[in-house]
C-alpha positions in Angstrom: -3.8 8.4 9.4 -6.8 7.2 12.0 -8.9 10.0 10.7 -12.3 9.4 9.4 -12.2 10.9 6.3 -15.4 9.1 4.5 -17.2 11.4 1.1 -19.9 13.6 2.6 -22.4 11.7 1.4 -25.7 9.8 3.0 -24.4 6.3 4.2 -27.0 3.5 5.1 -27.9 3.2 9.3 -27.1 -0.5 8.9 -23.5 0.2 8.0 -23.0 4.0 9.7 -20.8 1.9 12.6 -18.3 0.2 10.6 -18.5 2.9 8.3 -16.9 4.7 10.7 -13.7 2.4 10.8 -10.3 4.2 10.5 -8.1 1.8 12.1 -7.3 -1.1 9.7 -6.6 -2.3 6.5 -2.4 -2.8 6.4 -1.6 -4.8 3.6 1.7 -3.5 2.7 3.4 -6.2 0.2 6.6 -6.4 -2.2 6.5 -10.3 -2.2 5.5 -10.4 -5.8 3.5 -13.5 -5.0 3.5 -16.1 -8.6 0.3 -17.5 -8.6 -0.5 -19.3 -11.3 -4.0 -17.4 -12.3 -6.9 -18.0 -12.2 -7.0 -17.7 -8.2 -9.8 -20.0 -6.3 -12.8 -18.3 -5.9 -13.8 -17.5 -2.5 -17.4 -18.8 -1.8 -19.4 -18.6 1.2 -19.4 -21.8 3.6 -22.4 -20.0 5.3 -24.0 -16.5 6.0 -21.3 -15.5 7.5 -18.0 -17.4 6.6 -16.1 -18.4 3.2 -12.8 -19.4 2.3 -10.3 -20.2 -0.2 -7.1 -21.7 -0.6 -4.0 -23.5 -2.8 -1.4 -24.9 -2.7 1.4 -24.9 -5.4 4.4 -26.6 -6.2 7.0 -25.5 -9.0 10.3 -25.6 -10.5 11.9 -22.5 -11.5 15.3 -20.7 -13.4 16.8 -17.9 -13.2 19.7 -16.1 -15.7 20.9 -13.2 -13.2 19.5 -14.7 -9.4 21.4 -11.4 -7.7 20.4 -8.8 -10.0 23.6 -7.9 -11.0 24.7 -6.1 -14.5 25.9 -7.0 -17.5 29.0 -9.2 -16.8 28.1 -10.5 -13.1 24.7 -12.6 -13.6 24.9 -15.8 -11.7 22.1 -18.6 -12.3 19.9 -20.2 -9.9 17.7 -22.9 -9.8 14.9 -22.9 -7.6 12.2 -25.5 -5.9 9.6 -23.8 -4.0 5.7 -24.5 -2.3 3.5 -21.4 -2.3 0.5 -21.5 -0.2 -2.2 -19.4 -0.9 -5.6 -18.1 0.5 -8.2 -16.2 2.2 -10.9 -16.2 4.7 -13.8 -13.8 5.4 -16.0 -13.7 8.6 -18.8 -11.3 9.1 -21.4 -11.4 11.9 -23.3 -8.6 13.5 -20.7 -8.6 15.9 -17.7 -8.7 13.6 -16.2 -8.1 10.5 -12.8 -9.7 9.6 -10.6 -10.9 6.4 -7.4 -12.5 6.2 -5.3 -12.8 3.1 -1.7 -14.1 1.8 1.1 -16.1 0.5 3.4 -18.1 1.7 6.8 -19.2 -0.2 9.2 -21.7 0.7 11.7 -21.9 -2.0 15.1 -23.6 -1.8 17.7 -22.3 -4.4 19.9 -25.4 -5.3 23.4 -23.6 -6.5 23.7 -21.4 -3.1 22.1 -24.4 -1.0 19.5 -22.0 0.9 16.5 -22.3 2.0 14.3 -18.9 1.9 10.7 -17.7 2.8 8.5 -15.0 1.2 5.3 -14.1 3.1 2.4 -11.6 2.4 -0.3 -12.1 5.1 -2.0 -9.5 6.7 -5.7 -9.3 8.2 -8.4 -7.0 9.7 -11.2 -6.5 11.5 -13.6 -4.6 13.9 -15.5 -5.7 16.6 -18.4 -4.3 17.9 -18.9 -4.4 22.0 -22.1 -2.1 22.4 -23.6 -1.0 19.1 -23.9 2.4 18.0 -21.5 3.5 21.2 -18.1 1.0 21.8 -16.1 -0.4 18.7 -12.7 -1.8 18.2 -10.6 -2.2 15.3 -7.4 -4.5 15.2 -5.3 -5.7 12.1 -1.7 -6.8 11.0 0.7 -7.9 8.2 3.8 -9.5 7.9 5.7 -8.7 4.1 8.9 -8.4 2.5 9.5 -5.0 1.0 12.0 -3.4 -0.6 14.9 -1.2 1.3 15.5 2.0 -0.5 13.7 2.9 -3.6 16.8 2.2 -5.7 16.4 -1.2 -4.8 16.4 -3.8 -7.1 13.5 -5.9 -8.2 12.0 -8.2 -10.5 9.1 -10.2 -11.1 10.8 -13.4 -9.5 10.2 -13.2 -5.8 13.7 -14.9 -5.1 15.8 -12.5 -6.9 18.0 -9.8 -5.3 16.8 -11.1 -1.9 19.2 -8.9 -0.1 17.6 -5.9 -1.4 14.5 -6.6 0.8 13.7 -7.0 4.2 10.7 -8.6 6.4 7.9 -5.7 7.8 5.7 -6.3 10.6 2.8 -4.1 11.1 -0.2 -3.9 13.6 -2.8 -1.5 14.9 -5.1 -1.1 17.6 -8.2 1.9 17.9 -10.8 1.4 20.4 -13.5 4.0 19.5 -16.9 5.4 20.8 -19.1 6.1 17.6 -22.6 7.5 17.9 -25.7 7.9 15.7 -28.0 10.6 16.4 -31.4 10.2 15.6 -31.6 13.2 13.4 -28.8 11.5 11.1 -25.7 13.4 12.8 -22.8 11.6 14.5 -20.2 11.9 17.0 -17.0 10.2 17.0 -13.8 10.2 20.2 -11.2 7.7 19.1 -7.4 6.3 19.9 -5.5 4.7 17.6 -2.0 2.5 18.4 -0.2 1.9 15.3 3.8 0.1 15.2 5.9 -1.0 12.2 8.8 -3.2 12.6 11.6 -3.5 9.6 14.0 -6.6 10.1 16.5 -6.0 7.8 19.2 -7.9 9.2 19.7 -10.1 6.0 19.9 -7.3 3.3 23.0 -5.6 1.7 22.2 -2.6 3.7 22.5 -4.8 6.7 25.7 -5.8 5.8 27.8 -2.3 5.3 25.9 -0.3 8.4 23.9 -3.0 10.2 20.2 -2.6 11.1 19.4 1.1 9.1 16.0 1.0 8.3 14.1 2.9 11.3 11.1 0.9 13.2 8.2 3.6 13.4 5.5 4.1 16.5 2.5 6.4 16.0 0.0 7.1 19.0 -3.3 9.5 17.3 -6.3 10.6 19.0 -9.4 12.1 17.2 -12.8 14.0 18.2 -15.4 14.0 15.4 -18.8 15.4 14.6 -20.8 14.5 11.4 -23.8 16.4 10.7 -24.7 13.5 8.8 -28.4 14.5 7.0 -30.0 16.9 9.7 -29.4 19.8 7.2 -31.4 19.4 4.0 -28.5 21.1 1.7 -25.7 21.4 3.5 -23.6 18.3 6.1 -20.6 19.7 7.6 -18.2 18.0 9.7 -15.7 19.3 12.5 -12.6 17.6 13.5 -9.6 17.7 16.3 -7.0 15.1 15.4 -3.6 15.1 17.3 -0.4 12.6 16.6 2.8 11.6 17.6 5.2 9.7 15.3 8.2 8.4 16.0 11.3 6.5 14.3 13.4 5.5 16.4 17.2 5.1 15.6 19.1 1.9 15.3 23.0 1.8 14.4 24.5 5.0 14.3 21.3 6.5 12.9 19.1 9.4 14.7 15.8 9.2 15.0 13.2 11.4 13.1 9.7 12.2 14.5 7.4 14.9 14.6 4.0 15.8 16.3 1.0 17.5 14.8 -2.2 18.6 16.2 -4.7 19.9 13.6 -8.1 21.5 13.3 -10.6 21.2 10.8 -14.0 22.2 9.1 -15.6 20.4 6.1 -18.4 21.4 4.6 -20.5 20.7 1.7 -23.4 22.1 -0.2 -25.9 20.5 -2.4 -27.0 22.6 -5.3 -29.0 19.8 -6.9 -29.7 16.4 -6.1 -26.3 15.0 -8.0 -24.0 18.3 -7.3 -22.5 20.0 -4.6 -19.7 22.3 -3.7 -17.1 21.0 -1.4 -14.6 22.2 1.2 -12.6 22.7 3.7 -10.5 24.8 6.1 -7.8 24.5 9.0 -5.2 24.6 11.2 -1.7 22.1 11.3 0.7 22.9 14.2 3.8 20.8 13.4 6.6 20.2 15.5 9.4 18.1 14.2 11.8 16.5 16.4 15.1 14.4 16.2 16.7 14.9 12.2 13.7 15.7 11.1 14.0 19.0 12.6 17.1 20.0 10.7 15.8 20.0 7.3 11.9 20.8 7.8 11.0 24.6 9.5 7.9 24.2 11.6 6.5 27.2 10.5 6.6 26.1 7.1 4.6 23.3 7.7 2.3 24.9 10.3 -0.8 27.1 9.7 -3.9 27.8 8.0 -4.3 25.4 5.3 -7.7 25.0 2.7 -9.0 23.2 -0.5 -12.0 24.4 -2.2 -13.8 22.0 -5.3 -17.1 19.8 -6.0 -18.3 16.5 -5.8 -21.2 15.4 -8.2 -23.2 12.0 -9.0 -23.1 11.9 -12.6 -25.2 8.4 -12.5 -26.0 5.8 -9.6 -23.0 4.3 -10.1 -20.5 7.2 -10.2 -19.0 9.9 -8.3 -16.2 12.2 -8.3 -14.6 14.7 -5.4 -12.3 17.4 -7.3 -11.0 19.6 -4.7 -7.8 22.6 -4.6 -6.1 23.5 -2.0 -3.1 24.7 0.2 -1.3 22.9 3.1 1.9 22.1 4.3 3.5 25.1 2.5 2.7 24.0 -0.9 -0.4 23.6 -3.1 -2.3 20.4 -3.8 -5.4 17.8 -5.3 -7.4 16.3 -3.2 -9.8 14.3 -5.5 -11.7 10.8 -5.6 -13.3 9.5 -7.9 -15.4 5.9 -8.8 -17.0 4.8 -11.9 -18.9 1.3 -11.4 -19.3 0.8 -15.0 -21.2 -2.2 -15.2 -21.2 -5.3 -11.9 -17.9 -6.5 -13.4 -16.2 -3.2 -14.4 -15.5 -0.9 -12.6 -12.7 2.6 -12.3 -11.6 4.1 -9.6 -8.9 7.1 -8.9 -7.9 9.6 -6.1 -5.1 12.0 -4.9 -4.0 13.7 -1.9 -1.1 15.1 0.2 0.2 14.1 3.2 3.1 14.6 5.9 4.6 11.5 6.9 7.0 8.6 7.7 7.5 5.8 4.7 7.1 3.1 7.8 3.6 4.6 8.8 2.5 5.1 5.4 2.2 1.4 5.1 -0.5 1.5 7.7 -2.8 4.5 6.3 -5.5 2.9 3.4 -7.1 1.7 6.1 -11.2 3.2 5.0 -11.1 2.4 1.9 -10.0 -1.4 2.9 -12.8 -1.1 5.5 -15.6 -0.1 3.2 -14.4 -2.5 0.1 -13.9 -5.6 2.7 -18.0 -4.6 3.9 -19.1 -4.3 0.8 -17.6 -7.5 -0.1 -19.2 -9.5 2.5 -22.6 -8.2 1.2 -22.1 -9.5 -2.3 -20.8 -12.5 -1.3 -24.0 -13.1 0.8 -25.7 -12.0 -2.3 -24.7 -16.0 -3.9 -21.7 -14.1 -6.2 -18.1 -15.8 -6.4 -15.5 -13.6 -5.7 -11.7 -13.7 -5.4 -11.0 -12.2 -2.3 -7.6 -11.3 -3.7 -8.9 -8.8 -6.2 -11.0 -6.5 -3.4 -8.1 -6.5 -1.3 -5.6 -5.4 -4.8 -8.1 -2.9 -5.7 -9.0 -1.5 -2.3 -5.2 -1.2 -1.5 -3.5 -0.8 -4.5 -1.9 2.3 -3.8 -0.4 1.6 -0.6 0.8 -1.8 -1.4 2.1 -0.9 -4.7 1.8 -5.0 -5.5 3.0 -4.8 -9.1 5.9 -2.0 -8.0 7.1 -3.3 -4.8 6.7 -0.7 -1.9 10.0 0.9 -0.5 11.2 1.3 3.0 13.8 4.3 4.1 14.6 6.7 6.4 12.9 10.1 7.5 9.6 12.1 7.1 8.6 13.5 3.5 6.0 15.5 3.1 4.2 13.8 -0.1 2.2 13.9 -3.2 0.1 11.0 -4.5 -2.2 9.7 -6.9 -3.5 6.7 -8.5 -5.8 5.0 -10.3 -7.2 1.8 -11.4 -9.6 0.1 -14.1 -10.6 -3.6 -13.1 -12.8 -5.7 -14.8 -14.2 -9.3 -14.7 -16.2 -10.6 -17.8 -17.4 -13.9 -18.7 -14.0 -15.4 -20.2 -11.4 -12.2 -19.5 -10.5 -11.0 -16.6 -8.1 -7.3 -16.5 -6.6 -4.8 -14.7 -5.1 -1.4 -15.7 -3.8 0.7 -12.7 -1.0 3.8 -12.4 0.4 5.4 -9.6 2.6 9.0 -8.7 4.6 10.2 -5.7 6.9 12.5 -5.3 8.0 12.5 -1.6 10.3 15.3 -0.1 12.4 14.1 2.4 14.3 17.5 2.9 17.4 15.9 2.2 16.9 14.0 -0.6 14.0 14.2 -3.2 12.3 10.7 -4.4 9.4 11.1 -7.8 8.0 7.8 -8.5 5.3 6.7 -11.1 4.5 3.6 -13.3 1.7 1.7 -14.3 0.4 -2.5 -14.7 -1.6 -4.1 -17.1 -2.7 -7.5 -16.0 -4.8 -9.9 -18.5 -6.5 -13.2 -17.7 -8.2 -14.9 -20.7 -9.9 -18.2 -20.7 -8.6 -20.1 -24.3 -10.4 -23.3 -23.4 -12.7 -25.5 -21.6 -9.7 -26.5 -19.6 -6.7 -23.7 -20.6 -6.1 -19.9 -19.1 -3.7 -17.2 -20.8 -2.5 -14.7 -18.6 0.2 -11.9 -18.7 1.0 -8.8 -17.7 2.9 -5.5 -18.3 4.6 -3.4 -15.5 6.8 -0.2 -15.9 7.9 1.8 -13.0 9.9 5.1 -13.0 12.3 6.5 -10.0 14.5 9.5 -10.0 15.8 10.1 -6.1 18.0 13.0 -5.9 19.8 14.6 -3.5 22.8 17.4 -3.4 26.5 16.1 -2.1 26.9 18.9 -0.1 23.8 18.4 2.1 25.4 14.9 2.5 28.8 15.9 3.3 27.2 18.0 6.0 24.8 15.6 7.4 26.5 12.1 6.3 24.6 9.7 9.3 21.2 10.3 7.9 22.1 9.4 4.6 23.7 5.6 6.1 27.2 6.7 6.2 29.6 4.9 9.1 31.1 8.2 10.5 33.6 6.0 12.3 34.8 3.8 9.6 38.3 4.5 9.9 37.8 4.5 5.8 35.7 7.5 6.5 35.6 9.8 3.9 32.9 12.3 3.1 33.4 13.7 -0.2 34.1 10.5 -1.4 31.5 8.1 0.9 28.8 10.9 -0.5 30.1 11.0 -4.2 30.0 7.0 -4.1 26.2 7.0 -2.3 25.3 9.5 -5.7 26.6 7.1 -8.2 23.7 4.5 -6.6 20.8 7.4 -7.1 19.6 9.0 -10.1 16.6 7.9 -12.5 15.9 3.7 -13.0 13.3 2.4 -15.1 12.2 -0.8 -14.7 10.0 -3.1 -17.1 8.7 -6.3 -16.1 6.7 -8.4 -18.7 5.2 -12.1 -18.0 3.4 -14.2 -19.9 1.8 -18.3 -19.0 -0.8 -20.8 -19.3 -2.6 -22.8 -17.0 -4.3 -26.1 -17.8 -6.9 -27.5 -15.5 -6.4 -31.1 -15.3 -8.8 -32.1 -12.8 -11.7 -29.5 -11.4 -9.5 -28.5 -8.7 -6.2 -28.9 -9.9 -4.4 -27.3 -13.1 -0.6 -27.4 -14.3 1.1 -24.0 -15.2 3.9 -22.7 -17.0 5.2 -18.9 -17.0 8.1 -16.9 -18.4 8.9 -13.3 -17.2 11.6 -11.1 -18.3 12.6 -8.2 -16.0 14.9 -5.2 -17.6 15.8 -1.9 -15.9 17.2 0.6 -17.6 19.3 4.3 -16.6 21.4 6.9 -17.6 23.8 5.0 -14.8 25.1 1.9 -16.4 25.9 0.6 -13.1 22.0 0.6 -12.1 21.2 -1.3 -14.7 20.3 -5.2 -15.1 18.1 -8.2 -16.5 17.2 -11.1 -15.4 15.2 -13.5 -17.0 13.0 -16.0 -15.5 10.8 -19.1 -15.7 8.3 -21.1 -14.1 6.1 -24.5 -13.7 4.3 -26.4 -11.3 1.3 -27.5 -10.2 -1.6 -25.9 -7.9 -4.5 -27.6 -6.2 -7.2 -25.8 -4.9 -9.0 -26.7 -1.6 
């Protein structure tokens, strides 16, 4: 997080500044937002500003509102408003985007009145240029608590199993341009996230558990940009300090890290190059995070060694191997603009982190998407604004999945990738994700994948539908809970306290869950800014543990005007 970790590669002089953004883009969701597709497409008002927005009202059932298994479904019906939209401003002063949902749904058999927001937004403002910049951007979600936590394709179901995030971000930075093509870089970067869980089920047996998380990072940077005719190299000295802080009865976790770095690349032709890097981590964990991580495990040298290569104008791929926190990894990239409406992108990487912060770490790729964005649109092209913010975040928002909050600092594995395209009458999406995350005392593996259709039948009539499967498997060894029973949410002063059996009853809730969620609906355009909808989705997750699993089926109609 807050380092600028942009491709080695020759960016234009126009855009070197923003370019060099590393402090935005949080769009952390689990809302599951229903809009009946196709969204309104955002068009420019004037150079510099569009918009979009809807508004929706529907009717909606559900068989099994709580999630519950086979035996305790309850019914619900629900009447809800969504509003929807977006708004891009871009001047040679400042960049900025905003984009969400908001749901107000009443549920008629529990009389109770609910809201489901997904809005964040982000920007970067430039005070001198080429020297003084500032970033600044926030969100507001609901995400899941826990990864066991049960979802479903019906933002009102299992409501207790989420709970509302904040995020923001600050980074003033001083970013300079040399005139031989090399840059310099000295930022600060202010990052908070704030998890209200007081509603959730969590909430209810141990109180507020899930930890709010604080990260202060500085960074020193020097690009060598094109001075070299083969080789760019860049240096870097990053240093950060996280911190969760504990609520209830649990401890906090933290951890500092100050690292050292060299990257380098070497052209051997005009589309090929070998790639690099090497470096030093110095870890220090503090709090709980200190009894199941060793420092000097995670310390020291670490490397990756690869290529990147141009097959074509409109591709590139970085394939890099290395070593680093005590384990090996892939560090790859990877985009593929098949044709102006198709386009496939991918990456991994490895990281050391808290789940809280992670929500606040895609923020270049945001930054670079949301610029290049404002240039098509000035261009005369209709966009959705929704799809460059999917695609640019996909993996740390996890929209189709629902991103988890929990305890503690995991170092991590990741990788994802994503196939969107936009043709005359079909619109599609294809994208898969991977994590495993090892929290030291407990160990969470993750994957799944989407597929997301939008076909126009008619004149005046959309299909759409979608497939999502996701895959968890958290783990973790009694004995390690027995020992250390407040970090895994365990009253210690219950006067029911029991270890063995607190611990065993915690296990029966963890193991492997595999969720499906399939949806299917039509929209029908009944006046050029207005269209009627109807949508079905069935949600099923299955596991070894009957007592994880559950169905719920759901459906859906209103009507959505667009402004």
């Amino acid at each position: 997080m807050g380092k600028h970790t942009n491709i080695l590669a020759a960016a234009p002089r126009t855009k070197a500044a923003l370019l060099a953004s590393a402090g935005i883009g949080v769009f952390a969701t689990a809302s599951f937002a229903q809009v009946a597709a196709p969204d309104a497409p955002l068009k420019m008002q004037t150079d510099y500003f569009g918009y979009a927005a809807s508004a929706s009202v529907r009717a909606g059932y559900s068989d099994n509102i709580n999630l519950q298994r086979s035996g305790l479904e309850e019914d619900e019906y629900i009447l809800s408003t969504l509003l929807s939209g977006g708004a891009i401003y871009s001047t040679k002063r400042v960049t900025a985007i905003v984009l969400g949902d908001l749901d107000f749904s009443y549920l008629l058999n529990q009389s109770d009145f609910a809201v489901n927001q997904n809005i964040a937004g982000t920007s970067t403002f430039t005070g001198v240029e080429n020297w003084l910049y500032f970033d600044f951007s926030g969100s507001t979600s609901r995400q899941l608590l826990g990864d066991q936590a049960r979802f479903s394709g019906n933002i009102n179901a299992g409501r207790n199993q989420r709970a509302n995030v904040h995020t923001y971000a600050a980074s003033p930075y001083i970013f300079h341009e040399f005139s031989d093509d090399s840059s310099a870089e000295l930022r600060y970067r202010f990052s908070q996230v704030f998890v209200d869980d007081s509603g959730s089920l969590s909430s209810f047996f141990a109180g507020n558990s899930i930890n709010d998380s604080l990260t202060h990072e500085v960074l020193a940077q020097y690009d060598s940009g094109r001075k070299l005719d083969r080789m760019r190299f860049r240096l870097t000295a990053y240093g950060s300090d996280t911190t969760e802080d504990g609520v209830s009865f649990f401890p906090d976790f933290g951890y500092r890290q100050g690292a050292l770095s060299a990257d380098m690349q070497f052209s051997l032709t005009d589309r090929f190059a070998l790639s690099g890097g090497v470096g030093y981590d110095e870890l220090e964990t503090e709090g709980a995070a200190s009894i199941f991580f060793n420092d000097a495990d995670l310390s020291g040298f670490f490397w990756r060694a690869g290529f990147t290569a141009q097959p074509g104008p409109r591709s590139s791929i970085r394939l890099e191997y290395g070593e680093r926190y005590g384990d090996d990894f892939i560090d790859a990239s990877a985009r593929y603009q098949i044709s102006q409406r198709f386009a496939f992108t991918a990456g991994a990487s490895r990281s050391f982190r808290t789940r809280a912060q992670s929500v606040t770490s895609q923020f270049q790729t945001t930054q670079r998407e949301t610029l290049e964005f404002a240039d098509r649109l000035r261009e005369g092209q209709q966009l959705s604004a929704r799809d460059v913010i999917e695609a640019a975040t996909f993996y740390a928002t996890s929209r189709n999945f629902g991103s988890a909050q929990t305890n503690g600092v995991s170092v991590s594995d990741s990788a994802y990738v994503s196939l969107t395209g936009d043709f005359d009458l079909t619109e599609l999406s294809l994208n898969g994700f991977y994590s495993d995350d090892d929290f030291g005392f407990r160990q969470i593996e993750t994957y799944g994948a989407s597929l997301n259709l939008n076909r126009r039948l008619a004149r005046r009539i959309t299909g759409y539908g979608s497939v999502s499967f996701r895959r968890t498997d958290t783990a973790f060894e009694e004995a390690t809970c027995v020992a250390n029973p407040l970090i895994f949410g365990i009253d210690t002063m219950d006067p029911l306290f029991d270890a063995v059996a607190d611990c065993a009853s915690l296990a029966s809730t963890n193991g492997v869950t595999n969720t499906l969620i399939g949806q299917i609906g039509a929209s029908y355009r009944i006046y050029k800014n207005a269209s009627v909808f109807v949508e079905a989705t069935h949600t099923e997750r299955f596991s070894p543990n009957a007592l994880l699993e559950y169905n719920e089926n759901n459906f859906l109609a209103g009507i959505t005007v667009d402004f």
